[in-house]
VOFI-891567 format. One line per 10 residues: number of its first residue (from 0); for each residue x, y, z of N, C-alpha, C. Coordinates in steps of 0.02 Angstrom, whole numbers. Example, Ala and Ser with C-alpha at 12.3 -4.5 7.8 and 13.67 -1.06 7.14 Angstrom:
2
0> 660 -284 390 615 -225 390 660 -165 390; 642 -112 354 684 -53 357 645 2 394
***
This chain:
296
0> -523 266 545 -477 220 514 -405 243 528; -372 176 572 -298 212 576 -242 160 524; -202 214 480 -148 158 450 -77 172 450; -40 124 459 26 122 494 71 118 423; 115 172 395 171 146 343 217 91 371; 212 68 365 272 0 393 318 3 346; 338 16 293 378 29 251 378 73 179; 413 121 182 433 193 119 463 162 79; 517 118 62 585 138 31 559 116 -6; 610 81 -78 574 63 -154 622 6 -145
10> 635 -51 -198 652 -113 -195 709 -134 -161; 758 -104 -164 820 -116 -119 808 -104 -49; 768 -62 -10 763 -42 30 827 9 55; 827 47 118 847 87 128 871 92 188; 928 70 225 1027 70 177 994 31 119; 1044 38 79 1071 -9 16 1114 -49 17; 1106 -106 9 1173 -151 38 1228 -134 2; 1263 -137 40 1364 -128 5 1345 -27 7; 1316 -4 13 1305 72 -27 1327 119 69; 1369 163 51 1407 224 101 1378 277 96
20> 1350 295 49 1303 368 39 1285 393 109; 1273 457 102 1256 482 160 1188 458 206; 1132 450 147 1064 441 182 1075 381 198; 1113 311 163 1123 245 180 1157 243 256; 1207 282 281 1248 280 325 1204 348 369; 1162 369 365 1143 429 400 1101 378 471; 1081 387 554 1076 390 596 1014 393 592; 975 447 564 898 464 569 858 418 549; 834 419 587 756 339 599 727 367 514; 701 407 510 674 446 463 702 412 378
30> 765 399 384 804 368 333 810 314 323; 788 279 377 780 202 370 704 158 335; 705 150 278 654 129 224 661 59 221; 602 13 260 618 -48 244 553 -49 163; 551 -93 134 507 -98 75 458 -82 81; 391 -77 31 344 -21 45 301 -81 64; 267 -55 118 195 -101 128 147 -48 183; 95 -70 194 68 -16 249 10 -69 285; -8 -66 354 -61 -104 387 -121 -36 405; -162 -62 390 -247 -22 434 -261 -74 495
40> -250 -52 582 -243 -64 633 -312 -56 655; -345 -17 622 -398 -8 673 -457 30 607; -548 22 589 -557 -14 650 -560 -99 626; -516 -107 565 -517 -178 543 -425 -195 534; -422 -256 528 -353 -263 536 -337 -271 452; -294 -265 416 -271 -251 353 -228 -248 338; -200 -313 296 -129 -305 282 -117 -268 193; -68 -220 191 -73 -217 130 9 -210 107; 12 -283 59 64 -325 25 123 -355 94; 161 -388 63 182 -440 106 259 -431 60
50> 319 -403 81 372 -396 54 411 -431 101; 487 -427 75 529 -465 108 541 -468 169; 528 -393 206 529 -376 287 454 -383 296; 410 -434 273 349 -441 338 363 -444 383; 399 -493 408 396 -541 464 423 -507 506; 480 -426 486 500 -392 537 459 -314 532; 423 -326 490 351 -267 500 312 -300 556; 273 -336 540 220 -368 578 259 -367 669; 312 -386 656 333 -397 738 315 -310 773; 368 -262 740 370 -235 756 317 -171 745
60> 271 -173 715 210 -147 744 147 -181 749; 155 -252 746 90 -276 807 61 -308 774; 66 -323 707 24 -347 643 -30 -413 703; -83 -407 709 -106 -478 734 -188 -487 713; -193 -545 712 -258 -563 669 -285 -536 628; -258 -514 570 -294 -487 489 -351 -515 489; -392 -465 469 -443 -501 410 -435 -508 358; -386 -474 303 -383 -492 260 -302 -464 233; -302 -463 167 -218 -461 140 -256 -434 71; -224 -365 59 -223 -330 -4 -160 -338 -43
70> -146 -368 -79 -94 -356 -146 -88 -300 -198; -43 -270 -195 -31 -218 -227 -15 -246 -332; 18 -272 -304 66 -324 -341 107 -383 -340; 133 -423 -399 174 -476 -372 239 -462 -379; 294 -423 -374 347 -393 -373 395 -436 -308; 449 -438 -307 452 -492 -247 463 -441 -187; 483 -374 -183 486 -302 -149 420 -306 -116; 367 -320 -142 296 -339 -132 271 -403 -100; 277 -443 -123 262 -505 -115 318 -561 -82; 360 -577 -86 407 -610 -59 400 -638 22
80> 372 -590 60 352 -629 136 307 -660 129; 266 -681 75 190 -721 95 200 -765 139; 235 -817 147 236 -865 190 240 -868 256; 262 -803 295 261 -774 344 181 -745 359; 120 -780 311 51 -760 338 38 -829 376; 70 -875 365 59 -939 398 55 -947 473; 84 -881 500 70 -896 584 -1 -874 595; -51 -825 549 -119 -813 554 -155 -881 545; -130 -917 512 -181 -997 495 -184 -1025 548; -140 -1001 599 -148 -1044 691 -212 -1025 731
90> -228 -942 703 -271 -891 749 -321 -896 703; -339 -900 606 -383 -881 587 -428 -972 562; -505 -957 572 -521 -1020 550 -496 -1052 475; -500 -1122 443 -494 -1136 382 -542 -1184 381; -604 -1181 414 -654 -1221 404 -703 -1206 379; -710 -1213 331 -771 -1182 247 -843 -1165 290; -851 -1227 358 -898 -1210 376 -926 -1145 461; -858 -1134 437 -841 -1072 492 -803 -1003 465; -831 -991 404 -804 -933 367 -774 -886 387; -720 -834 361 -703 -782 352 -769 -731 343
100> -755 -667 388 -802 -626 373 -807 -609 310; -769 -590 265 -771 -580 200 -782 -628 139; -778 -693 168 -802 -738 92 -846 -822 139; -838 -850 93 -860 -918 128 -801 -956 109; -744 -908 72 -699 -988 78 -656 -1017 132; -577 -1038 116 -550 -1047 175 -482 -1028 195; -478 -1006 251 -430 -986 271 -420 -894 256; -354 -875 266 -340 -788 257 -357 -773 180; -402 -729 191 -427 -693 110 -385 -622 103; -352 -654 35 -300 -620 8 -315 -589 -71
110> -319 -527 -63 -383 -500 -140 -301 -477 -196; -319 -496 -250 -254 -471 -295 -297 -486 -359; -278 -444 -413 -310 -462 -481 -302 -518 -508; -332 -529 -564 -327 -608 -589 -259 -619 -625; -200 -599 -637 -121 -571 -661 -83 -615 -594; -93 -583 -536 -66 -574 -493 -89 -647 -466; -133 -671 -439 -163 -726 -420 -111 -784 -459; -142 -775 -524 -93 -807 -554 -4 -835 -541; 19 -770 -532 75 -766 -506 118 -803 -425; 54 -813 -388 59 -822 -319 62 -906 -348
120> 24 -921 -379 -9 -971 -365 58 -1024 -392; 96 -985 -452 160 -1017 -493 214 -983 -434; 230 -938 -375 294 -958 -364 268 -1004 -304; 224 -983 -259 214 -1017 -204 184 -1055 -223; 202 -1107 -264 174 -1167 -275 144 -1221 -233; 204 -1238 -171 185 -1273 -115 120 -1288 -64; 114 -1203 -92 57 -1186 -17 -19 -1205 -54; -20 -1224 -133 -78 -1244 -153 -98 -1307 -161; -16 -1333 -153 -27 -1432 -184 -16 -1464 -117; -57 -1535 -132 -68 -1565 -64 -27 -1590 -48
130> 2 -1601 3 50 -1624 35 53 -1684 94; 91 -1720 128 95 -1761 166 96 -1699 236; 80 -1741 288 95 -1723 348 152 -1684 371; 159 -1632 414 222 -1604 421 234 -1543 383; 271 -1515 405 288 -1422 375 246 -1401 370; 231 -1336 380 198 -1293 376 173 -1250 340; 131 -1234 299 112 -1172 258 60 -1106 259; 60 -1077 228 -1 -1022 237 -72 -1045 214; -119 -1059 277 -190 -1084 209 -224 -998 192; -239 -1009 128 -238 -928 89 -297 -940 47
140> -362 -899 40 -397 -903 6 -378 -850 -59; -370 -856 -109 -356 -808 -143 -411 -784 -181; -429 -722 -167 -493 -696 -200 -471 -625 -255; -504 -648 -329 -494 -602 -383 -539 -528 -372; -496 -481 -360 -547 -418 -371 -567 -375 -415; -571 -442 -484 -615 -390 -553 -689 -392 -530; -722 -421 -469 -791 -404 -466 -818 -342 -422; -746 -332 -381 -756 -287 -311 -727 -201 -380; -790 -182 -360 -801 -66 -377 -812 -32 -373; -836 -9 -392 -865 56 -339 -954 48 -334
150> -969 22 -367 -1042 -13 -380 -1046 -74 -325; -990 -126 -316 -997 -168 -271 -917 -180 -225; -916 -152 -191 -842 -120 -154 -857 -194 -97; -798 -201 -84 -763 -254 -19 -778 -192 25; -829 -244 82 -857 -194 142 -807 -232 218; -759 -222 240 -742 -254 294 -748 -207 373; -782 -227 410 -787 -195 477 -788 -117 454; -843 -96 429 -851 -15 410 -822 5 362; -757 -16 336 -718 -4 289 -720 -34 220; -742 28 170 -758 -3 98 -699 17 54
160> -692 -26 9 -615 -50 -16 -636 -49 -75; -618 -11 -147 -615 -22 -187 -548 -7 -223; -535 -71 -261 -475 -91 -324 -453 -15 -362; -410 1 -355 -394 69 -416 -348 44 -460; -346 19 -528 -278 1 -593 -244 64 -573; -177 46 -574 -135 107 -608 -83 72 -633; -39 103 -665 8 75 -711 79 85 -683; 100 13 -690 155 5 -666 232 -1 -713; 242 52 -742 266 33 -803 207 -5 -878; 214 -39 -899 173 -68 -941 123 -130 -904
170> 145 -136 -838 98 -163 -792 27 -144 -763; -24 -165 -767 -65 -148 -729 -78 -195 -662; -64 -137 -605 -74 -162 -552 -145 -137 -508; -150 -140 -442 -192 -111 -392 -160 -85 -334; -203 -14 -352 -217 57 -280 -256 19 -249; -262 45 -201 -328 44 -159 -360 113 -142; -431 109 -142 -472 158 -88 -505 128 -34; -472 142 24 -508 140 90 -541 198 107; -610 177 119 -654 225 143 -685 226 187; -717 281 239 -748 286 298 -791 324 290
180> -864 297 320 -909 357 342 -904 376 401; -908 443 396 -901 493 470 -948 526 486; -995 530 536 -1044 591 538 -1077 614 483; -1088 561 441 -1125 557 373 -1088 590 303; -1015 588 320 -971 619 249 -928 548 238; -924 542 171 -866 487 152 -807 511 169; -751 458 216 -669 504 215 -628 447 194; -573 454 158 -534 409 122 -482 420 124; -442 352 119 -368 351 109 -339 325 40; -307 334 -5 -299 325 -58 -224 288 -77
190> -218 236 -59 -133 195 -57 -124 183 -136; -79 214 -167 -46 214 -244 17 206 -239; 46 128 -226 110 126 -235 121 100 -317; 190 118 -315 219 76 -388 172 74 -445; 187 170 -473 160 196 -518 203 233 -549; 175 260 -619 213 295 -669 153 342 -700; 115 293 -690 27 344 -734 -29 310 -720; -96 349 -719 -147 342 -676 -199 326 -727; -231 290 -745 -293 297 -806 -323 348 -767; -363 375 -834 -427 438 -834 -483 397 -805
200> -510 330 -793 -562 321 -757 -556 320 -691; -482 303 -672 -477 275 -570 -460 362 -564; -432 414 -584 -452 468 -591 -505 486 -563; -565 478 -607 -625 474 -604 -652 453 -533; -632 380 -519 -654 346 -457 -630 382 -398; -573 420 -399 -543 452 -358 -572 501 -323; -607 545 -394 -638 611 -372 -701 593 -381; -738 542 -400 -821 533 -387 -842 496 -324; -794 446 -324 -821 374 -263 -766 387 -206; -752 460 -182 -696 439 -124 -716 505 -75
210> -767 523 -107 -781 592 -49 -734 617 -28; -702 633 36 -654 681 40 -585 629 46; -522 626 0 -475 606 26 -439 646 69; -431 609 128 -386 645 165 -318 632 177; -298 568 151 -238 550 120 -223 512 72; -164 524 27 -148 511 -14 -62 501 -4; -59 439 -31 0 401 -17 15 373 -93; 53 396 -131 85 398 -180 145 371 -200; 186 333 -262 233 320 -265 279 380 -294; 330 400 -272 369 435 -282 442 430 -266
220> 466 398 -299 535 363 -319 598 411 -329; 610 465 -345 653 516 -350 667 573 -371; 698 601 -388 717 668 -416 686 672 -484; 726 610 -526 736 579 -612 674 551 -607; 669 562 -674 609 512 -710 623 443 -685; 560 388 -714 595 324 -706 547 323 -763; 560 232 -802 523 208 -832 451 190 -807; 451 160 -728 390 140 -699 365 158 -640; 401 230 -622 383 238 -560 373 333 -540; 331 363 -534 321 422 -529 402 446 -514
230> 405 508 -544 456 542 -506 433 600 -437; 477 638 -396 443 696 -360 382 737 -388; 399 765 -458 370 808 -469 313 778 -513; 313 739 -543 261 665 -549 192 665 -517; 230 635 -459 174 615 -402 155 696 -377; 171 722 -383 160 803 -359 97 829 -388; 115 829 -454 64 829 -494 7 797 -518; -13 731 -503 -50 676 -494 -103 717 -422; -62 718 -386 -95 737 -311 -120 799 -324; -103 842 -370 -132 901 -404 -221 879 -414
240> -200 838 -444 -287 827 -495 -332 805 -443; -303 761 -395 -345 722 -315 -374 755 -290; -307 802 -269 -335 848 -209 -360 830 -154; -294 782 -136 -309 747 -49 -287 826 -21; -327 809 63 -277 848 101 -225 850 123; -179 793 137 -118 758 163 -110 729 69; -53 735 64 -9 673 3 55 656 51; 80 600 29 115 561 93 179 542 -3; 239 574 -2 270 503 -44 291 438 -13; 293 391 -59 306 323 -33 355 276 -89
250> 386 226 -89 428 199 -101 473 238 -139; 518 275 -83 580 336 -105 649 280 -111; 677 283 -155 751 266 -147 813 293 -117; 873 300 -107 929 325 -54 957 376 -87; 915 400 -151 950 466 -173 952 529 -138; 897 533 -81 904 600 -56 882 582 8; 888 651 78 887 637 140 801 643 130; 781 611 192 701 625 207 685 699 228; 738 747 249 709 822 255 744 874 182; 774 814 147 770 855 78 738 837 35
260> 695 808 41 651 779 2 595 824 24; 580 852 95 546 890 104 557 983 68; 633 1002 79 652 1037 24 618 1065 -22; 628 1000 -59 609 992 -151 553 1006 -151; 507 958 -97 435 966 -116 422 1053 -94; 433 1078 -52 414 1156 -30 444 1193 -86; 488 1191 -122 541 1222 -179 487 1236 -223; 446 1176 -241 437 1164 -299 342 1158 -314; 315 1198 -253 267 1175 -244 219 1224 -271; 260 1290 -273 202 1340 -318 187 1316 -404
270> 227 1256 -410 196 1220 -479 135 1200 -483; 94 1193 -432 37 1126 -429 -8 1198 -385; -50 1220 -407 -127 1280 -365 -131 1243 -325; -163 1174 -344 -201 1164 -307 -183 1129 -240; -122 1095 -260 -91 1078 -183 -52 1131 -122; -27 1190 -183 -15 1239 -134 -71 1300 -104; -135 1285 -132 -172 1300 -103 -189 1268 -24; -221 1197 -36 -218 1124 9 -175 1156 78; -110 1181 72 -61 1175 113 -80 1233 126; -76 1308 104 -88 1354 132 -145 1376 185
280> -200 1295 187 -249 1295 214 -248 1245 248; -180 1234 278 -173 1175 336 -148 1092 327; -177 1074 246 -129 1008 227 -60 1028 190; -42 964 190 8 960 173 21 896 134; 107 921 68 158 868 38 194 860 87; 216 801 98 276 774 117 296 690 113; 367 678 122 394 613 126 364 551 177; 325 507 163 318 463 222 385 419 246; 366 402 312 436 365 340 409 314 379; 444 261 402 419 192 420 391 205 491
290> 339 188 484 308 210 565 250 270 573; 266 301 519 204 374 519 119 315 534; 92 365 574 10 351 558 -16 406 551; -66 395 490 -109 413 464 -170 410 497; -211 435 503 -295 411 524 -346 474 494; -415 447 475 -460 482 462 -508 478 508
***
């Protein structure tokens, strides 16, 4: 399984508009955070969330024929490009009687909780009500994943997908676990954006139903606390209890450079055994940046 960060930064993205700061005005590719989203390229195509820079994610690393669209959330940092899935409705069938590998309904299957669904369905109103001839929209199957768990996981092209809650502030949203069998071991990737705290059961799911994570991609938003969003030492500690081999942070804001962020995390790392164990034995903390791949 290979997956592409297509975007680190956290809601403003990264410059900040109107903002001179150093990391905003800094040169290094490394510093440039468009909104958080990430694609799995291979060996199934996978979009996961659809923010304001899809349409200049997707160009620029290749996004082409999904099978499907994971929602993290409906945040518009998140969600805001949906309509930009509408060039897949040219390439993907919407004929009920020519299904999607993943469901029998029609058109791009797009999995988000029943909150979130909701949400799509009230701003992008258009793309559900019938219309006359002319303009264009996304045809979108929207599929609820309170049935998909670890008992009955979304199986797409080898890759089994199960829903993780975590809390988004007083929100509950969805992680994902992507998983792979290898030479007869489970290996997993663990995507946790736009978090603050983890329930004790996806915990649970983490370290029972994910066999070995080998990455972990975390929200980690800054230095400071936030109300809804891990801080450094936060997500540090979260990745403590996992015990991926790789932890990746993800939607960082323009408070600090991407190799001081690496810094902090080495500074601060004899806090957590078990990750500075992890590292002393070849993985590693560090900052993700737009473009890293991952693969298990």
């Amino acid at each position: 399984m290979q997956m592409i960060i297509t975007g680190s930064g956290t809601s403003h993205g990264v410059p900040v508009i109107g903002c001179d700061c150093p990391v905003c005005t800094s040169n290094d590719p490394k510093n440039k955070r468009l909104r958080s989203a990430a694609y799995v390229k291979s060996p199934a195509s996978i979009i996961i969330d659809t923010g304001p820079e899809f349409r200049i994610q997707a160009l620029k690393y290749k996004i082409a024929k999904p099978d499907c669209v994971l929602l993290t959330h409906n945040h518009a940092d998140h969600l805001n490009g949906l309509d930009d899935l509408r060039v897949f409705s040219h390439t993907k069938s919407a004929d009920p009687k020519n299904p999607t590998p993943e469901t029998e309904g029609e058109g791009l299957s797009l999995y988000a909780n029943k909150k979130e669904i909701k949400a799509i369905k009230k701003r992008f109103d258009y793309i559900f009500t019938p219309v006359t001839q002319g303009g264009g929209k996304p045809k979108l199957n929207l599929i609820c994943t309170s049935d998909i768990n670890e008992k009955n996981p979304l199986v797409i092209k080898g890759i089994s997908i199960i829903p993780i809650p975590i809390m988004h502030g007083k929100l509950k949203v969805n992680g994902y676990l992507l998983s792979e069998e290898k030479n007869g071991k489970k290996k997993s990737i663990a995507y946790l954006t736009d978090c603050n705290s983890i329930p004790e059961k996806s915990f649970r799911t983490l370290s029972e139903d994910a066999g070995q994570i080998e990455h972990l991609v975390i929200d980690a938003l800054r230095e400071k606390t936030h109300s809804s969003h891990f801080s450094f030492l936060e997500a540090m500690a979260a990745a403590d209890r996992i015990k991926p081999r790789h932890t990746w942070f993800i939607h960082m804001t323009h408070n600090m450079d991407h190799y001081d962020v690496q810094k902090y995390i080495d500074q601060n790392l004899d806090q957590f055994p078990n990750l500075e164990s992890i590292v002393e034995n070849g993985g590693s903390v560090s900052p993700s940046y737009d473009g890293m791949e991952i693969e298990i």
